[in-house]
PASEBA-1860 file (N, C-alpha, C; in nm, 3 decimals):
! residues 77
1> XXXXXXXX> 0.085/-0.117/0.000/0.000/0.000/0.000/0.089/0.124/0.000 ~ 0.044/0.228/-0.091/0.144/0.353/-0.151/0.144/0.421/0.008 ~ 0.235/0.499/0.026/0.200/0.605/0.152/0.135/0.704/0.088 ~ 0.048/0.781/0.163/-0.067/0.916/0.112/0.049/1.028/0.149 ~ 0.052/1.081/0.048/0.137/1.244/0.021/0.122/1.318/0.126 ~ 0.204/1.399/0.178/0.142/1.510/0.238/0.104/1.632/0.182 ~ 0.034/1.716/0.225/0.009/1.854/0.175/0.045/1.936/0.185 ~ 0.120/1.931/0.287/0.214/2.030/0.345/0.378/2.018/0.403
9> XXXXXXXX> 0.442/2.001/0.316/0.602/1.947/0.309/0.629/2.063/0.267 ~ 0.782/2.094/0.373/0.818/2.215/0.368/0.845/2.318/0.237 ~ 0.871/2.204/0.124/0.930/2.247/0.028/0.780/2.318/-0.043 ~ 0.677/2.294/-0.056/0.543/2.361/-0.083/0.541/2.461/-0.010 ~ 0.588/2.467/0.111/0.536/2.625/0.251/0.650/2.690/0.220 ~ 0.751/2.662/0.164/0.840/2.773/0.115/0.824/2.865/-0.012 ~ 0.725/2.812/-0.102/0.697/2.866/-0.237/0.571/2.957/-0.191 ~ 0.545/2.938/-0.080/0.395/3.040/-0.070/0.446/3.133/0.016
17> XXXXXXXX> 0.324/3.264/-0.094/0.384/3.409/0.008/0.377/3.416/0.173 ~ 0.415/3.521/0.197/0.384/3.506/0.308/0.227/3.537/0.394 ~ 0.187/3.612/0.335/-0.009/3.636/0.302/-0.030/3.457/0.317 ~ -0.009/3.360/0.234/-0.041/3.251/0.183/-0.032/3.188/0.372 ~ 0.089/3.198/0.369/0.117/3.132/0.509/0.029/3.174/0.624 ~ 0.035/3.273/0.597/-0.063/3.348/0.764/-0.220/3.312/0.726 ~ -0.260/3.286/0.627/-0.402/3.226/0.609/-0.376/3.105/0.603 ~ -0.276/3.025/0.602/-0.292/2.869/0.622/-0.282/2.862/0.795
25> XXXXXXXX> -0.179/2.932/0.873/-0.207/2.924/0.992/-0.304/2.979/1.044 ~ -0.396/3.074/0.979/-0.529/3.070/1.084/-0.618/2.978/1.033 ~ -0.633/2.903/0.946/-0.732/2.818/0.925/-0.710/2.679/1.033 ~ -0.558/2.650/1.015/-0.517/2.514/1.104/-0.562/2.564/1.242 ~ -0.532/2.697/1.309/-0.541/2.744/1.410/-0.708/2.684/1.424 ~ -0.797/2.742/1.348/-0.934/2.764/1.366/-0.948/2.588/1.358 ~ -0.930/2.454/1.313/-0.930/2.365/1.267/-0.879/2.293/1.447 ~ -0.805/2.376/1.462/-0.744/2.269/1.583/-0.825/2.325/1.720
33> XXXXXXXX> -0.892/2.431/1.721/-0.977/2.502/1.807/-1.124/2.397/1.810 ~ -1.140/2.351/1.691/-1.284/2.309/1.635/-1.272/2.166/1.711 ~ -1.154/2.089/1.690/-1.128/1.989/1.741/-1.103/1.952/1.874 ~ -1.044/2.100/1.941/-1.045/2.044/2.105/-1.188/2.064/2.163 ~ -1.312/2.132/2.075/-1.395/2.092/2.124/-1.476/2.016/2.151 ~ -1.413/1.908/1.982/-1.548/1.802/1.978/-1.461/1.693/2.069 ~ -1.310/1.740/2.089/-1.261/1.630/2.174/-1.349/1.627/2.348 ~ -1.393/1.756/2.386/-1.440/1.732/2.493/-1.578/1.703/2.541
41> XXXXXXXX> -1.654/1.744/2.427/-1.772/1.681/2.436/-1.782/1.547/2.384 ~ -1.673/1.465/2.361/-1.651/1.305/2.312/-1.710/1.275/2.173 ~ -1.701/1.407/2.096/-1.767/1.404/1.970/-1.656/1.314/1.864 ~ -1.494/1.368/1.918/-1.418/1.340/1.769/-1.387/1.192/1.802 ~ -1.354/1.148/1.649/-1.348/1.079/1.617/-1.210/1.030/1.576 ~ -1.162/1.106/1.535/-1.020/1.088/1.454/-0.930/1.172/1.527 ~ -0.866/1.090/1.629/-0.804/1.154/1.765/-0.668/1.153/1.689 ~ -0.616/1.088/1.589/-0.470/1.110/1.562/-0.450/1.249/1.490
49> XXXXXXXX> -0.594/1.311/1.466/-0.603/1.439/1.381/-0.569/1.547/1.435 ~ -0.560/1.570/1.579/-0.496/1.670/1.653/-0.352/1.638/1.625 ~ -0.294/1.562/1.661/-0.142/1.525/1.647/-0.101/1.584/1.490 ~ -0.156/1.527/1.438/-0.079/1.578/1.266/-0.110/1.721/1.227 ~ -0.225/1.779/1.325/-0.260/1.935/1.245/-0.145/2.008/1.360 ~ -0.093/1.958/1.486/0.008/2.001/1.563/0.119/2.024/1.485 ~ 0.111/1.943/1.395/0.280/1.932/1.375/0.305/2.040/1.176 ~ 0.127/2.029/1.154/0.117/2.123/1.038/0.166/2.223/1.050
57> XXXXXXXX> 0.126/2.310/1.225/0.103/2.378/1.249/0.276/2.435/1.284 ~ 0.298/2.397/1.301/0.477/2.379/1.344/0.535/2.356/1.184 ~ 0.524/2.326/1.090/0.594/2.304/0.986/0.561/2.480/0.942 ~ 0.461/2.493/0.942/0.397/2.655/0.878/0.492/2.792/0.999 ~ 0.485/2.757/1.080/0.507/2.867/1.200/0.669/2.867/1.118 ~ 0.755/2.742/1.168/0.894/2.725/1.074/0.936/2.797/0.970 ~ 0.840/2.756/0.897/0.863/2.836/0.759/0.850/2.977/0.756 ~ 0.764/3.016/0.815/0.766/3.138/0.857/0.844/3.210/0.943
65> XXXXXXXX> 0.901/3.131/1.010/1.013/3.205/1.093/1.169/3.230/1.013 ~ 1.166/3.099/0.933/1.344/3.089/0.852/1.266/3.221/0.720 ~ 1.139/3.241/0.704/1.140/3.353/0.604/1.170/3.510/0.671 ~ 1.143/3.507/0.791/1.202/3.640/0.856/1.311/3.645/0.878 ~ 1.382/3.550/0.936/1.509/3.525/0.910/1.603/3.577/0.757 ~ 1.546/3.520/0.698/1.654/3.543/0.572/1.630/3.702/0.524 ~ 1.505/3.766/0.554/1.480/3.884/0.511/1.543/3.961/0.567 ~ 1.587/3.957/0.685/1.619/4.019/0.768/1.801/4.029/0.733
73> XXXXX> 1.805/3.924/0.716/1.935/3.885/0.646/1.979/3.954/0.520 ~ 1.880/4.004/0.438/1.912/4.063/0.362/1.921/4.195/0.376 ~ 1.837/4.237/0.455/1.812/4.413/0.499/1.943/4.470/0.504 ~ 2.039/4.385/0.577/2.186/4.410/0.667/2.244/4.393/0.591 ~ 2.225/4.322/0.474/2.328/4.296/0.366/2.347/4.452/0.247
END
């Protein structure tokens, strides 16, 4: 059985502006908000789905941080 792609590998979150990025992190944001609720009313279902939008969420923040980084890098240059 093939492994399922991801959607979000760094090399994709580096080609998007930075506009692009800050609307992918508030959607995951809003996505992982949605989920600790249905986690407490024993609604969710797909408990490994917090774990992987955690770590979306951390691949996006990343990328966004090594892009201030390098800009910044250039300012001085």
């Amino acid at each position: 059985m093939a492994k399922k792609a991801k959607k979000n590998t760094p090399d994709d979150l580096r080609a998007k502006s930075a506009d692009e990025l800050s609307d992918q992190l508030l959607k995951l944001k809003k996505e992982q908000f949605n989920l600790r609720f249905q986690r407490a009313n024993g609604q969710l279902e797909k408990t490994n789905r917090i774990r992987s939008l955690r770590k979306d969420i951390a691949r996006v923040e990343t990328v966004m941080s090594s892009n201030r980084i390098k800009a910044a890098q250039q300012d001085r240059k």
